[in-house]
N, C-alpha and C positions, 0 to 999 in steps of 0.2 A: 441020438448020438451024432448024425450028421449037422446041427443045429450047433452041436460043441465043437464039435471040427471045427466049422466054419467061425466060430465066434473065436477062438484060437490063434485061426489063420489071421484074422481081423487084427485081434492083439497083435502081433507078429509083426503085420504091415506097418501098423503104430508104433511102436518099440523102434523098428527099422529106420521109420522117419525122423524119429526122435534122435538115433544115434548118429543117423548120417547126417541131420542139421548143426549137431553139436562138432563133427570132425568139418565139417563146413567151415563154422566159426573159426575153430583152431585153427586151420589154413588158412583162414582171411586175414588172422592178427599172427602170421607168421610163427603161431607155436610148436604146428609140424610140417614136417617137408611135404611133397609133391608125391615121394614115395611113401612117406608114412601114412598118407591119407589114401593112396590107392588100397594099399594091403587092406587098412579096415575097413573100407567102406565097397570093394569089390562085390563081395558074397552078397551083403545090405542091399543094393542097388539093383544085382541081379533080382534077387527076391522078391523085391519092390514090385520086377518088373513082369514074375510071372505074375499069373490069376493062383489067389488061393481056390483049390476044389473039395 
């Protein structure tokens, strides 16, 4: 069970990185603001930053 946890958390981190590269782009070619890009990628980023356990 702890093998799937972890293999979940894994997904998670992937998924995360995937969506905050994607609001990356948006920001860079000006398709959201400075605020639009905080709000969704806050939570992302955190999570990134803990350790999954």
């Amino acid at each position: 069970m702890d093998d799937k946890l972890v293999n979940y958390g894994e997904k998670l981190k992937e998924l995360c990185t995937i969506i905050t590269g994607i609001f990356d782009d948006l920001k860079s070619k000006g398709k959201i603001s400075e605020e639009e890009y905080i709000k969704h990628t806050e939570l992302k980023k955190k999570f990134l930053d803990e350790d999954v356990k």
